[in-house]
C-alpha positions as CSV (number, residue, x, y, z in Angstrom):
1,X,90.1,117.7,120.0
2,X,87.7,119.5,122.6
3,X,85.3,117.6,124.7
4,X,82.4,119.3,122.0
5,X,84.9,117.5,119.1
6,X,84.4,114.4,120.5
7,X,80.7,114.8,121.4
8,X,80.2,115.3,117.9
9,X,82.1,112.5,116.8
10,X,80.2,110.1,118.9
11,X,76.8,111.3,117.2
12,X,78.0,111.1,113.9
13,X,79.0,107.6,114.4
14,X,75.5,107.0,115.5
15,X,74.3,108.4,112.2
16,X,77.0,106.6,109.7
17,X,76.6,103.3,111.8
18,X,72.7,103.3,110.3
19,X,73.8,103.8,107.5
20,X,75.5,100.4,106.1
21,X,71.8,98.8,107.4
22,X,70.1,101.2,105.9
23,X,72.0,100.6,102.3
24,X,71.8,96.9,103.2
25,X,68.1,97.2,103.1
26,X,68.1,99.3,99.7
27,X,70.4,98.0,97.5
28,X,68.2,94.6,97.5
29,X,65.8,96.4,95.2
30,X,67.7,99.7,94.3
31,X,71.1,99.5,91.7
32,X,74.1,101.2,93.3
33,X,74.3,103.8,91.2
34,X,70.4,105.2,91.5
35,X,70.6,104.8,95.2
36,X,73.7,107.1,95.2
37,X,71.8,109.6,92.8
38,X,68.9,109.2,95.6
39,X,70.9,109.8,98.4
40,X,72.5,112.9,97.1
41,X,69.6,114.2,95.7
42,X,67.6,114.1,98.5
43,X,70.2,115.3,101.3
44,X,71.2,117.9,98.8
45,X,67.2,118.9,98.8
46,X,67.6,119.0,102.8
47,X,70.7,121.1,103.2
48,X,69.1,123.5,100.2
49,X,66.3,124.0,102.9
50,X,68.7,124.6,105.6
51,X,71.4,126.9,103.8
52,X,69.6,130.5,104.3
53,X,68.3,129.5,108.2
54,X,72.0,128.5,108.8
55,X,73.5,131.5,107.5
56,X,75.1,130.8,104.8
57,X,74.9,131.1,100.8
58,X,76.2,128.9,97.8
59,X,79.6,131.0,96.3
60,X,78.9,132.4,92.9
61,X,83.1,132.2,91.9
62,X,84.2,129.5,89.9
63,X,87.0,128.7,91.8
64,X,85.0,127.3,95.0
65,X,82.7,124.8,92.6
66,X,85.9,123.6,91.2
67,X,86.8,122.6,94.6
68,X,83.1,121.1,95.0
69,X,83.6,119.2,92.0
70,X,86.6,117.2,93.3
71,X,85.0,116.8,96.8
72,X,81.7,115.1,94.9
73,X,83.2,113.2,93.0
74,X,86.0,111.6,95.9
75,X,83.7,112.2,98.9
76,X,80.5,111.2,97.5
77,X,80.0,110.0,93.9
78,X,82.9,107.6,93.9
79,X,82.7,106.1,97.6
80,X,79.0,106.1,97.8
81,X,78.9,103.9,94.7
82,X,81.5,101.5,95.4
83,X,79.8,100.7,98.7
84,X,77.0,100.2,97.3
85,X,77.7,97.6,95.0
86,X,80.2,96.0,97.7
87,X,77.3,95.7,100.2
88,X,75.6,93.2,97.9
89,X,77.9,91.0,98.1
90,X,79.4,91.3,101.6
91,X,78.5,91.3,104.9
92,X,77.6,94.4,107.0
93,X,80.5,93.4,109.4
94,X,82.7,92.5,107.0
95,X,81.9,96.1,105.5
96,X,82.5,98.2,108.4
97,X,85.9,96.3,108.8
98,X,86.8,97.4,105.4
99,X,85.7,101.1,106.2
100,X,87.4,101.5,109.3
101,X,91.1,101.6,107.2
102,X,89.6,105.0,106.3
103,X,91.5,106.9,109.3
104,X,95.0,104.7,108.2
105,X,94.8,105.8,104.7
106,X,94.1,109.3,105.9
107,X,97.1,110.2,108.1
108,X,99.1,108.9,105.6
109,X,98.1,111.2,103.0
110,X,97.7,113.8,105.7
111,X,101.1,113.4,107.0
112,X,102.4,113.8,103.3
113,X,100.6,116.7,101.8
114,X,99.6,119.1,105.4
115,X,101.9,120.7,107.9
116,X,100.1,120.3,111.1
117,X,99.0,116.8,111.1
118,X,101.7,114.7,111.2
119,X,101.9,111.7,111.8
120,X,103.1,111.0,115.3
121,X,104.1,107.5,117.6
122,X,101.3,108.3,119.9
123,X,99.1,109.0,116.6
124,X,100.4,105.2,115.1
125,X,100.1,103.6,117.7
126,X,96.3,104.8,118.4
127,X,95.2,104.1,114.9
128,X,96.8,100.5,114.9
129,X,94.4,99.7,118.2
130,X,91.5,101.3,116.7
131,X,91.5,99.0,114.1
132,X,92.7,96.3,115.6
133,X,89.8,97.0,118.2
134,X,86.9,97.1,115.7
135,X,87.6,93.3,113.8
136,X,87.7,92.4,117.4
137,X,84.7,94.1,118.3
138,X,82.9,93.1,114.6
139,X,84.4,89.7,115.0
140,X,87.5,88.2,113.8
141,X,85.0,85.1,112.3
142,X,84.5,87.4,109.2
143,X,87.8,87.6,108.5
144,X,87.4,84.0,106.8
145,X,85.3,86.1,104.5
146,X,88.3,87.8,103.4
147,X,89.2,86.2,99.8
148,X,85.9,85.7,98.6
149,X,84.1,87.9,96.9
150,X,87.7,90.0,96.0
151,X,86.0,92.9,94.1
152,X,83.8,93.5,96.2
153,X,86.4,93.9,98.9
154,X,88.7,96.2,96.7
155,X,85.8,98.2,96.1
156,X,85.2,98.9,99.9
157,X,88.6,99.6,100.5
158,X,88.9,102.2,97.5
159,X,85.9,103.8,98.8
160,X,87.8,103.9,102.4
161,X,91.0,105.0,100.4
162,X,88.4,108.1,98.4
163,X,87.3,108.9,101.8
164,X,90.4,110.0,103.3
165,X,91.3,111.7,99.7
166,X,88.1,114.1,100.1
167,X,89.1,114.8,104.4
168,X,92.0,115.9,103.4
169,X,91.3,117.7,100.0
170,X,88.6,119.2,102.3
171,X,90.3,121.2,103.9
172,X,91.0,123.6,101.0
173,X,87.3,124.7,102.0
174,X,88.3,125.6,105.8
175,X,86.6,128.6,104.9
176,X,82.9,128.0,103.9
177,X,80.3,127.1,106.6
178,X,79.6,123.8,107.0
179,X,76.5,123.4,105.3
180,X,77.6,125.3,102.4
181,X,80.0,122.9,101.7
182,X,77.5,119.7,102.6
183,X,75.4,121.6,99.7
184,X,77.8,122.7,97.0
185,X,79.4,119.1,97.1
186,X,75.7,117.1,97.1
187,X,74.5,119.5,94.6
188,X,77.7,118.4,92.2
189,X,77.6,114.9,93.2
190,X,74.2,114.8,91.8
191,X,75.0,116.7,88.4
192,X,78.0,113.6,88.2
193,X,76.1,110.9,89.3
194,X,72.8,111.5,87.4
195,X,74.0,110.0,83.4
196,X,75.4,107.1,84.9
197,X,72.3,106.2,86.6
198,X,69.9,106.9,83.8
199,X,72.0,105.9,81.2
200,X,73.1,102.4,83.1
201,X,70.5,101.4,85.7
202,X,67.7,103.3,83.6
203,X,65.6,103.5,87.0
204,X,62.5,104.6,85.2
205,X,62.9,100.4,83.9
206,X,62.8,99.3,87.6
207,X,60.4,96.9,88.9
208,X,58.2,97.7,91.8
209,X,60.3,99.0,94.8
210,X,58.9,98.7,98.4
211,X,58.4,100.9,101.1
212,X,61.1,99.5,102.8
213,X,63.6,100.1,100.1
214,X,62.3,103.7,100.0
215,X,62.0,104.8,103.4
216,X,65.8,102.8,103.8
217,X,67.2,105.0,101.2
218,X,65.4,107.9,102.3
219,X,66.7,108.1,106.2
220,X,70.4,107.2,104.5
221,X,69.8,110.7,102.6
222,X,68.6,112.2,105.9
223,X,70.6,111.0,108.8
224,X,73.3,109.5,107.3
225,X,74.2,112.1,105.0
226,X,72.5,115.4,105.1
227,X,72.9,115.7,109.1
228,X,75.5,114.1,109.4
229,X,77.8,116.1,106.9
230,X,76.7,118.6,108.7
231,X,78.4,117.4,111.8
232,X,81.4,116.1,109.9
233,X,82.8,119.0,108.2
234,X,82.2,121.3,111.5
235,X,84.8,118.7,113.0
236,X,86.7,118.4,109.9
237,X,87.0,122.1,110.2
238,X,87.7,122.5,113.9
239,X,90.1,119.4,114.7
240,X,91.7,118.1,111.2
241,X,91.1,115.3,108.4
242,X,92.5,112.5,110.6
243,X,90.4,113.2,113.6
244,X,87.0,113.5,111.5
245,X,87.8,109.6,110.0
246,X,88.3,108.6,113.5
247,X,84.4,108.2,113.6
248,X,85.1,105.0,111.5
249,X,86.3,103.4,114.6
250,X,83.0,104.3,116.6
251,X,80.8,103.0,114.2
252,X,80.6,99.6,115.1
253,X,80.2,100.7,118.8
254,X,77.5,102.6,117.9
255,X,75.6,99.3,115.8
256,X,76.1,97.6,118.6
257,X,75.1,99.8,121.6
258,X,71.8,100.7,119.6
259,X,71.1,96.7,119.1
260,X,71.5,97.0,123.2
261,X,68.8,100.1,123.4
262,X,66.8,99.4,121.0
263,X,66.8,96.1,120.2
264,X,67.6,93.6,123.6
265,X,70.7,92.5,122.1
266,X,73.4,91.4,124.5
267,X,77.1,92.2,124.5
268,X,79.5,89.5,124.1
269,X,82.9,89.8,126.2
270,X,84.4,89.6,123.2
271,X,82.5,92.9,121.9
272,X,83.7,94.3,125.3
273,X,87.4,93.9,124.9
274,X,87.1,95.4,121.0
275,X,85.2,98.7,122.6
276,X,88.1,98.8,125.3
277,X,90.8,98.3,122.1
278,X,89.3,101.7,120.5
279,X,89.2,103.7,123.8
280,X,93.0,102.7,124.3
281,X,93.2,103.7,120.2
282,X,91.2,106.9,120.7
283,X,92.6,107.9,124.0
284,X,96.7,107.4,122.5
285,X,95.4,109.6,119.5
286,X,94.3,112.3,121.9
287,X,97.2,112.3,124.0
288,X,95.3,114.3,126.7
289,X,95.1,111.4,129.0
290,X,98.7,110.0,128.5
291,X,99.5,113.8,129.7
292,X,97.1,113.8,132.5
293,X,98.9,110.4,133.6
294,X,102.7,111.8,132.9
295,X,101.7,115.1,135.0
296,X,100.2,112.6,137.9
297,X,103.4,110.8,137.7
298,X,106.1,113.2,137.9
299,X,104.1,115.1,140.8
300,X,103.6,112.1,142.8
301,X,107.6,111.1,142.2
302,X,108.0,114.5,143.4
């Protein structure tokens, strides 16, 4: 990954990091499978606008909205909904925990079904402190939760488990711009999503639903997803399936730096030693410092 790779990673853990508050904040007054139809709907409006300025144009062959159709429905449809309705019965922290087994599910399948990214010792051993880096920096506490509230816990871990099935299937689209394929797989995820959602949560049934619930689920369509697809499949593109999930390690350091900022929050040592776990992680994954270091060495043995 180049030092632009990495740049863009670090924003679109900003972006994803909002967006497990900004679901929090919806789903109290919006079913899971409306807010997904809202989410896609409205990014997919978004990109639409952005498409022609961007330079690119939906495909007209069949063959490409096939491909769409699978990345909807693993990438979007099916993750975005099983989130959802984990988040109302789970913690945020708890949550993010759960989605951060993304990147371990992915180089597994990546390792079995691509030839150039392989899983390596430097790769394992990377992803294993990532991890183990964010319930540290989350909080190992939550970790009681574990247990309760099974379902809901399966159903963030599928999601995690769709995710890294749509990174990797993704690559089939190498091809396409970026935000031709944010847009052909939003516009799909709403054609999939939208007779589940009236013919289960019937939204036009809803109670009143606040501001709050609306402008939550409106910045999640946005920033969470229409910008920062965007950003995700140019890195998915440029540096592999693997290294695009390894934004689900940053996410938590991105909650908690913005609760710093924004919010005069205070970091625990605690946090401290979790952010220094996923440096170590991201840093083995990388493997440009660990050559850096073996180059010092054998010049200064020399």
């Amino acid at each position: 990954m180049s030092a632009t790779d990495w740049l863009l990673l670090i924003a679109l853990s900003v972006l994803w990091g909002g967006s497990f508050y900004f679901a929090k904040v919806a789903v109290l007054e919006i079913p899971p499978l409306t807010l997904a139809l809202g989410r896609v709907l409205i990014a997919g409006a978004v990109i639409a606008l952005l498409i022609r300025p961007l330079g690119g144009a939906l495909p007209r062959d069949l063959a490409t909205w096939r491909m769409f159709a699978v990345v909807a429905a693993i990438n979007n449809a099916i993750p975005f909904t099983l989130i959802f309705w984990g988040q109302q019965h789970i913690p945020i922290g708890l949550a993010s925990i759960l989605n951060a087994t993304s990147p371990l599910f992915t180089v597994l399948i990546a390792h079995a079904a691509t030839a150039d990214d392989k899983l390596t010792p430097g790769r394992a051993v990377g992803l294993l402190a990532g991890f183990i880096g964010v319930v540290v920096l989350i909080g190992p506490d939550l970790l009681s939760e574990l247990g309760r509230h099974v379902l809901a816990q399966i159903a963030l871990l599928a999601a995690a488990f769709s995710y890294a099935l749509g990174a990797v299937y993704s690559r089939r689209l190498r091809g396409h711009k970026p935000v031709v394929i944010a847009g052909g797989q939003l516009i799909v995820s709403a054609v999939l999503l939208a007779p589940f959602a009236l013919l289960i949560d019937r939204p036009w049934t809803l109670p009143h639903i606040s501001g709050a619930a609306i402008s939550a689920m409106v910045a999640l369509a946005v920033f969470s997803t229409a910008i920062a697809y965007l950003i995700f499949f140019r890195i998915l593109n440029r540096a592999g399936a693997t290294n695009a999930l390894l934004v689900t390690f940053l996410v938590p350091v991105s909650a908690i730096l913005l609760g710093l900022l924004l919010l005069d929050e205070y970091i625990q040592l605690r946090q401290l030693a979790g952010m220094g776990a996923i440096a170590l992680g991201l840093a083995a994954i990388d493997d440009r410092p660990a050559r850096f270091l073996r180059e010092k060495f054998r010049l200064t043995a020399s």
